[in-house]
C-alpha positions as CSV (number, residue, x, y, z in Angstrom):
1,X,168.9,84.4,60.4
2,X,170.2,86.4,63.4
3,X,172.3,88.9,61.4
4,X,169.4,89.3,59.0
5,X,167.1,90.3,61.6
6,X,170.2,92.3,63.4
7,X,170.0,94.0,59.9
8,X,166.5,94.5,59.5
9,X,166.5,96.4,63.3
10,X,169.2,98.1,62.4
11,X,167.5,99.7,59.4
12,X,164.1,100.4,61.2
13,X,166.4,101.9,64.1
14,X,168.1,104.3,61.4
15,X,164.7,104.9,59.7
16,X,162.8,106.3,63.1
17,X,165.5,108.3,63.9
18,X,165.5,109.9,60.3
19,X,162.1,110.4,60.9
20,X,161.7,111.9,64.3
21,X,164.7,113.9,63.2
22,X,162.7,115.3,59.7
23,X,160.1,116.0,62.3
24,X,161.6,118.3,64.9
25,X,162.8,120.3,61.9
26,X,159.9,120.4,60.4
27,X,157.8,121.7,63.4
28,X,160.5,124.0,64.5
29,X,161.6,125.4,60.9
30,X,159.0,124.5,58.6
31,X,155.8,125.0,60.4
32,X,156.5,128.4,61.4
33,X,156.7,129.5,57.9
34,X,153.7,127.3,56.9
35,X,151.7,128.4,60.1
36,X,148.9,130.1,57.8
37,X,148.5,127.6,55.6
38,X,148.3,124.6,58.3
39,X,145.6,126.6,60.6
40,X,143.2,127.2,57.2
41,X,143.1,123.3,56.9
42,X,142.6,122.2,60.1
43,X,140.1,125.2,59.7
44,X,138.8,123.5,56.6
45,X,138.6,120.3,58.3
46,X,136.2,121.3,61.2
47,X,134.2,123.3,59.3
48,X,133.6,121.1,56.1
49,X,131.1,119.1,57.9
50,X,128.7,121.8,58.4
51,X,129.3,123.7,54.7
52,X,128.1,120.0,53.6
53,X,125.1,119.6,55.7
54,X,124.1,123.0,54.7
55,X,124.5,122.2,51.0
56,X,123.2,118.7,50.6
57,X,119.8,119.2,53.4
58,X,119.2,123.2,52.7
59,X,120.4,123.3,48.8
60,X,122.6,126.0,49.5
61,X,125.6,127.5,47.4
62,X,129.2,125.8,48.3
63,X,130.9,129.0,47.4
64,X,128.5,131.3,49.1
65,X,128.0,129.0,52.5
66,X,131.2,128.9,52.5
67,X,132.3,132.2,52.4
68,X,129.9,133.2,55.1
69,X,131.2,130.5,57.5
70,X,134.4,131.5,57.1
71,X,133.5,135.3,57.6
72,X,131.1,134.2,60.6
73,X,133.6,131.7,62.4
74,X,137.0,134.1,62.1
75,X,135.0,137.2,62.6
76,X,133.5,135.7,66.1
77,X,136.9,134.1,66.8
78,X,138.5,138.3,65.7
79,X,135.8,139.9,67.7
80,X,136.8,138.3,71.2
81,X,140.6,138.4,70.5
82,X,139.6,142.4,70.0
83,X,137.7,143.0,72.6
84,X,140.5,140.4,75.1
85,X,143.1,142.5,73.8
86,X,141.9,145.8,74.1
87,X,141.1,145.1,77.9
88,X,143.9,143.2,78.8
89,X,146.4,146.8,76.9
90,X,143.9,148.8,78.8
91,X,144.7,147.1,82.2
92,X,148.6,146.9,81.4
93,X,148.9,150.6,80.5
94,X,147.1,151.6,83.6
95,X,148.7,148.9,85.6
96,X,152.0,150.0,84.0
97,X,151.4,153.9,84.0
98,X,150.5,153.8,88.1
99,X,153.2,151.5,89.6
100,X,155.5,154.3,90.5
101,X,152.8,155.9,92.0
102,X,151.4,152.8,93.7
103,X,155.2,151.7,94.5
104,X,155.7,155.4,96.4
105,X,152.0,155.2,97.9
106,X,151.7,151.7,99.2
107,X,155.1,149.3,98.7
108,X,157.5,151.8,99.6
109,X,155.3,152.5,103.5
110,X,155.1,148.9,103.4
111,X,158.8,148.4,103.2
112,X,160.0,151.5,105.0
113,X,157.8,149.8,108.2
114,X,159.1,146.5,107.6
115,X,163.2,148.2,107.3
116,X,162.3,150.0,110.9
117,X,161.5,147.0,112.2
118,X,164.3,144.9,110.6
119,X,167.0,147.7,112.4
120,X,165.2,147.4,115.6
121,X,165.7,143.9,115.6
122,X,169.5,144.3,114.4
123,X,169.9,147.0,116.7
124,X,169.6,144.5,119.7
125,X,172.4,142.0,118.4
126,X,176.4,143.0,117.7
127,X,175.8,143.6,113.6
128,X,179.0,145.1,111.8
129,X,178.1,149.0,110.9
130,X,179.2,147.8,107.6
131,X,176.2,145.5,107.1
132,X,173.6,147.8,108.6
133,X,174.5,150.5,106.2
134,X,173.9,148.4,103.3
135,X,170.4,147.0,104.7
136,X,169.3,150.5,105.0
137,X,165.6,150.9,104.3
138,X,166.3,154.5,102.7
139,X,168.6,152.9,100.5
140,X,166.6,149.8,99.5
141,X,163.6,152.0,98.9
142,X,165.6,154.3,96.9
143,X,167.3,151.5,94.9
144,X,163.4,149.6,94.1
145,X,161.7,153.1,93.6
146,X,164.2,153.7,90.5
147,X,164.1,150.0,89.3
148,X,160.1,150.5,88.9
149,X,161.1,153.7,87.3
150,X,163.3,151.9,85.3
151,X,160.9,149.1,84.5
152,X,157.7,151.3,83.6
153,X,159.8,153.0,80.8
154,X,161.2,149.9,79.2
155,X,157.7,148.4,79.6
156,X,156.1,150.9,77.5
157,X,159.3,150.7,74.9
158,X,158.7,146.7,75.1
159,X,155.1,147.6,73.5
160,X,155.7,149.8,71.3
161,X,158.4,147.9,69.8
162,X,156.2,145.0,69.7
163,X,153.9,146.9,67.5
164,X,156.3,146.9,64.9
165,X,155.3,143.2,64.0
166,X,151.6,143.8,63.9
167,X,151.7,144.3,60.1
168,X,153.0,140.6,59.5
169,X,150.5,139.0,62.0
170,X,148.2,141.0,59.8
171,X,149.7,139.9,56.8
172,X,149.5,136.3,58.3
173,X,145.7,136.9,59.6
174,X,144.5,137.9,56.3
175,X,146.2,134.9,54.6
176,X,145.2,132.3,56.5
177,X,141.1,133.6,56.2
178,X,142.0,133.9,52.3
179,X,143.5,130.5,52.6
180,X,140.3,128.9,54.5
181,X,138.1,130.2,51.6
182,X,139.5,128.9,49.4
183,X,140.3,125.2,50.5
184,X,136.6,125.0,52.0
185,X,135.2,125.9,48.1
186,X,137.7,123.9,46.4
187,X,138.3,121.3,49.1
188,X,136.8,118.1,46.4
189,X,139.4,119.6,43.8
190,X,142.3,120.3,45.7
191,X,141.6,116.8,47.0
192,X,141.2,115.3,43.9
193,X,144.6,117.0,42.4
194,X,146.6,115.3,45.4
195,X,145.2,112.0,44.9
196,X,145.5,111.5,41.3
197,X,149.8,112.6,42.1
198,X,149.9,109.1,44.1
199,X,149.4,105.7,43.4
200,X,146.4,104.2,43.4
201,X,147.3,101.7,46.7
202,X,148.0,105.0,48.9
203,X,144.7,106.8,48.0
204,X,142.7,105.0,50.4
205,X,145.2,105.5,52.9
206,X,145.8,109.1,53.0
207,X,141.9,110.0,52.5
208,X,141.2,107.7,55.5
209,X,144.2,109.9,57.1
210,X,142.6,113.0,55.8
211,X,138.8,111.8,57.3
212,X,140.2,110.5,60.7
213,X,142.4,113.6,61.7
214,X,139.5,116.0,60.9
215,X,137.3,113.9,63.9
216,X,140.4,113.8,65.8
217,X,141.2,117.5,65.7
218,X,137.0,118.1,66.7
219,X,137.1,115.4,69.6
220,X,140.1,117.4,70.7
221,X,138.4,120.8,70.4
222,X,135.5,119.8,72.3
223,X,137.9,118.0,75.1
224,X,140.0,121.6,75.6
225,X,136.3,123.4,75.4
226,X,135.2,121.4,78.2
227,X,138.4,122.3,80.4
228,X,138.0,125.7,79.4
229,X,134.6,125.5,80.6
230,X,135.4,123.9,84.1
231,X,138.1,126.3,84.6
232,X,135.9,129.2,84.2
233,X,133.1,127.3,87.0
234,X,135.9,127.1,89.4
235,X,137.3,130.5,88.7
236,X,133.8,132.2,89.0
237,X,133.4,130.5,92.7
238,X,137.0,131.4,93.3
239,X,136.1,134.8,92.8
240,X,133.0,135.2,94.0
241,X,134.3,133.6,97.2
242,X,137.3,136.3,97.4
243,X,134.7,139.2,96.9
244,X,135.8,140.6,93.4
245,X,133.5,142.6,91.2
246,X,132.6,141.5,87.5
247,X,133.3,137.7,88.3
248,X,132.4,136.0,85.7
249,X,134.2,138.4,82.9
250,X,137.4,138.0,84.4
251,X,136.9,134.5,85.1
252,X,136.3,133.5,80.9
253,X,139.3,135.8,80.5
254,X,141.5,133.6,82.6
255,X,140.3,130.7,81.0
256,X,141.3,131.6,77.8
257,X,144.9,132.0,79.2
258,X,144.5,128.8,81.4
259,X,144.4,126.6,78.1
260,X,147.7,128.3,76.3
261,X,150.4,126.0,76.9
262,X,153.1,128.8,77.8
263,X,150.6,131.6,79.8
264,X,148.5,129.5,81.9
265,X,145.9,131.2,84.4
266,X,149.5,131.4,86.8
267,X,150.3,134.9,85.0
268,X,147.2,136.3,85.8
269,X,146.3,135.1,89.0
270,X,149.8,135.2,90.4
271,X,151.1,138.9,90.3
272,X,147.5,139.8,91.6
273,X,147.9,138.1,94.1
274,X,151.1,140.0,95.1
275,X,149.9,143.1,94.3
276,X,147.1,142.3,96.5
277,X,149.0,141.3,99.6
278,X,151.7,144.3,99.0
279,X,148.7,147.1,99.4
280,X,147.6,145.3,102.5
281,X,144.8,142.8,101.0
282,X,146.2,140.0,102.5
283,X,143.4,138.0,102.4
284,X,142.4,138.7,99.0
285,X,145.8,137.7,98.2
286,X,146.4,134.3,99.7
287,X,142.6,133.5,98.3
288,X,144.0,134.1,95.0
289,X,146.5,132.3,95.4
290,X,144.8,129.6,97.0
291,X,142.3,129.6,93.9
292,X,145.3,129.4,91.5
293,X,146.3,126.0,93.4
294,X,143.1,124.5,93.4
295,X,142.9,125.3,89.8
296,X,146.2,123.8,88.6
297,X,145.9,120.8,90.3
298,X,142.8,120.1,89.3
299,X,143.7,121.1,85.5
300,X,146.3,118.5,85.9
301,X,144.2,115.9,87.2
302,X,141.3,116.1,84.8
303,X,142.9,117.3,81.7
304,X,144.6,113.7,80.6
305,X,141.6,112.1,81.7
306,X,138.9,114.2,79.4
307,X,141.3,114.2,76.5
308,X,142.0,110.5,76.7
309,X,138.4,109.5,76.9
310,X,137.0,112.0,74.1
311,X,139.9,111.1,71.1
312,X,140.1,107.1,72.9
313,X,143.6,107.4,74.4
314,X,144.2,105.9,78.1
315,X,145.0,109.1,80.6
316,X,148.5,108.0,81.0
317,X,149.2,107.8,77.7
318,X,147.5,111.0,77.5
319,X,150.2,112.6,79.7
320,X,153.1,111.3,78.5
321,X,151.9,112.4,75.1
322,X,151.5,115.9,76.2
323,X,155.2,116.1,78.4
324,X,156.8,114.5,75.6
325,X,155.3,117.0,73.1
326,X,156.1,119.9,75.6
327,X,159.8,118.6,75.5
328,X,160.8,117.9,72.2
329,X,158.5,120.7,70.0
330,X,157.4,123.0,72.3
331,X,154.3,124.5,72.9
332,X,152.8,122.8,69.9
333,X,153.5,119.7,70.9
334,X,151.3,119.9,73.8
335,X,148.6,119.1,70.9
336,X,150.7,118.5,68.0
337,X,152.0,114.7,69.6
338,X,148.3,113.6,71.3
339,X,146.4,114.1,68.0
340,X,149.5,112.4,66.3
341,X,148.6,109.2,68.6
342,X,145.6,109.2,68.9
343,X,145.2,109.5,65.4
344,X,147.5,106.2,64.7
345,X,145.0,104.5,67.4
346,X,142.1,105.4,64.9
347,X,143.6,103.8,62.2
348,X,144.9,100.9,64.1
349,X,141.4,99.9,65.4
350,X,140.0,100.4,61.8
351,X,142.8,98.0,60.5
352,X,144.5,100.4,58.0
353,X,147.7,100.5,59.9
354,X,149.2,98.3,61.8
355,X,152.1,99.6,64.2
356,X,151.5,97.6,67.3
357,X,149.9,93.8,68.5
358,X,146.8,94.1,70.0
359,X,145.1,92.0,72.1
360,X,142.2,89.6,70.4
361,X,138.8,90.8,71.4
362,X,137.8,87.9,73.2
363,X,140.5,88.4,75.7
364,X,139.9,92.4,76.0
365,X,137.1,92.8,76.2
366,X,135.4,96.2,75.8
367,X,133.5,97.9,79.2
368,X,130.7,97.6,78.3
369,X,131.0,94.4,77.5
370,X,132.1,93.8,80.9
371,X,129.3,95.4,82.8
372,X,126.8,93.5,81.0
373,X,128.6,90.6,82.0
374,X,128.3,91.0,85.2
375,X,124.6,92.2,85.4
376,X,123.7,89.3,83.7
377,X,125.6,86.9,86.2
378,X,124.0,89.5,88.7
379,X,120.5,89.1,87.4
380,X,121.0,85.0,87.1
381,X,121.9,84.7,91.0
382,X,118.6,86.9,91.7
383,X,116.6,84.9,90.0
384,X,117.9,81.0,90.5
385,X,115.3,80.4,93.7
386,X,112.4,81.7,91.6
387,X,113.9,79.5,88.4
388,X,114.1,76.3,91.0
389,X,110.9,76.7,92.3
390,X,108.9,77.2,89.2
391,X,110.6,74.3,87.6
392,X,110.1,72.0,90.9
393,X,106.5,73.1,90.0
394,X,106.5,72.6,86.6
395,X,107.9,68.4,87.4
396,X,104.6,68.1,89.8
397,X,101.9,69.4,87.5
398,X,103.6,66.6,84.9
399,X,103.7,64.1,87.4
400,X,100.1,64.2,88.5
401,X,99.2,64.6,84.7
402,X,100.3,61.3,83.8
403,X,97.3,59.1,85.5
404,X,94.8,61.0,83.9
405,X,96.6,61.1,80.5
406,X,96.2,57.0,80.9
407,X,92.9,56.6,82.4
408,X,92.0,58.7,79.0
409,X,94.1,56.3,77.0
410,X,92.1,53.3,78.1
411,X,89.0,54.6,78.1
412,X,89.8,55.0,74.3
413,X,90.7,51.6,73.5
């Protein structure tokens, strides 16, 4: 019996690793080439629910409601990525364009000061005339002013070879609206044509799958939408505090970076800061700073804790979810491995799979279960003396009721 179940763990072992193997591979490899195709379901997924409602409460057209969801959702989603990205070139051409003239203006005074200082404090010290030629402010200034030089150039090469690929993410844009269309009109048929290729026992299964990712993937939406939301709050008073103009633009901007895995509102926040304290804002700077801080830690804090409650996965879980993800996929994985989970929860609960022992519900019980619990043991205590009083009342009303009840009884016979 031991060797058989040596066997049978042996086998399992083999089998997970096959799997988790086929899986980095297929996020890594696969996924990338299937990109279009996997955003216009989860697309499909979120939006089904409303092309339904529309068609089944307003009589509406499938194919025409949902062509103009699809049109009304990517073209508000194309519209701010437009208007982000034609700011955000718009700053890092200016940006990029004036830092000679701002390194020559304000860092290279900055520096020059800072050198004068530096060889009147070597000055007073025995220093080799080796080293103090080679810590010469002239020399450092001249060596930074052609690096920026240097930089602005390749910058503005950097873009314009990046341009090059703009016809594929086209290519890939256009597909993946084309692709949205189509599975939101045809969703019941496509569905159908994949069921009737398995057997009848895994239908069930995989349209449960199907049904439970879709609430998933909107639980997790509204969970990041929330963060985004709180982020922009603090970022507004962060920058109302530090005196900027047009607070609350910037702020939704940087919140929209803040939930990207990879950028993060660090990018942003950061080099302004520097720039800031470099021309003399000092202040300004370390607030920024300051307001980047608060913001991560408080982004690391809350974030496990709202995603955890909204899909049903406990905070640490949460976490190690997201690091894990981070770790072995990538950026994806930051969502790809919590959905994954908290999807298998789903179906645990509902009994359809069953990867784990639970505890019986009589020994966990839920919270709320709890809490009434306890205000019932709270409201009992309360009310005992009032309970023992009307009862000890209740025993001398019956007691003096008995005479009479036989003086009546006699009377009768």
């Amino acid at each position: 019996m031991n060797i058989e179940k040596k066997k049978s763990f042996i086998i399992n072992f083999f089998y997970f690793v096959i799997l988790f193997g086929l899986s980095v591979l297929a996020v890594r490899f696969v996924l990338p080439a299937l990109f279009p195709f996997a955003i216009a379901l989860l697309v499909t997924l979120l939006l089904r629910p409303l092309v339904n409602l529309a068609v089944k409460k307003l009589r509406f057209n499938r194919k025409a409601t949902s062509a103009i969801v699809v049109i009304l959702f990517y073209g508000t989603i194309g519209l701010l990525v437009v208007l982000l990205v034609i700011k955000l070139v718009s700053y890092i051409g200016y940006a990029v364009g004036r830092l000679p003239e701002f390194f020559n203006q304000t860092i290279a005074p900055a520096l020059g000061a800072a050198g004068e200082k530096i060889s009147e404090l070597l000055s007073r010290f025995d220093i080799d005339g080796d080293l103090s030629t080679d810590i010469n402010p002239a020399k450092v200034i001249s060596s930074l002013s052609s690096m920026i030089t240097d930089f602005s150039g390749k910058a503005v090469a950097f873009v314009g070879s990046y341009a090059t690929s703009i016809p594929a993410l086209l290519l890939n844009i256009v597909i993946t609206v084309i692709s949205t269309a189509f599975m939101l009109i045809d969703y019941d048929s496509i569905k159908g044509f994949v069921a009737r290729q398995l057997p009848d026992e895994k239908r069930r299964f995989w349209s449960s799958v199907a049904e439970h990712l879709g609430k998933v993937i909107w639980k997790y939406l509204t969970s990041y939408l929330m963060i985004m939301f709180i982020t922009f709050v603090e970022l507004s008073i962060g920058l109302l505090c530090v005196g900027q103009k047009s607070p609350f633009g910037i702020a939704a901007g940087i919140a929209v970076f803040d939930i990207l895995p990879v950028v993060g509102s660090g990018t942003v926040l950061g080099p302004w800061a520097v720039i800031c304290m470099l021309s003399g804002n000092v202040g300004k700077g370390v607030g920024l700073l300051i307001v980047w801080g608060v913001i991560s830690v408080i982004r690391q804090i809350i974030e496990p804790k709202i995603i955890g409650d909204t899909v049903g996965m406990h905070p640490l879980l949460t976490l190690f979810a997201m690091l894990f993800g981070n770790f072995v996929y990538g950026g994806i994985g930051i969502f790809l491995v919590p959905i994954t989970i908290a999807l298998c929860q789903n179906l645990q609960r509902q009994g359809i799979i069953h990867l784990y022992k639970t505890a019986p519900e009589d020994d966990a019980p839920e919270e709320e279960d709890r809490l009434a619990h306890a205000a019932d043991s709270l409201f009992t205590k309360i009310t005992a003396p009032l309970r023992r009083r009307a009862e000890k009342k209740k025993a001398e009303k019956q007691k003096n009721e008995k005479p009479d009840d036989g003086k009546d009884d006699g009377g009768r016979d």
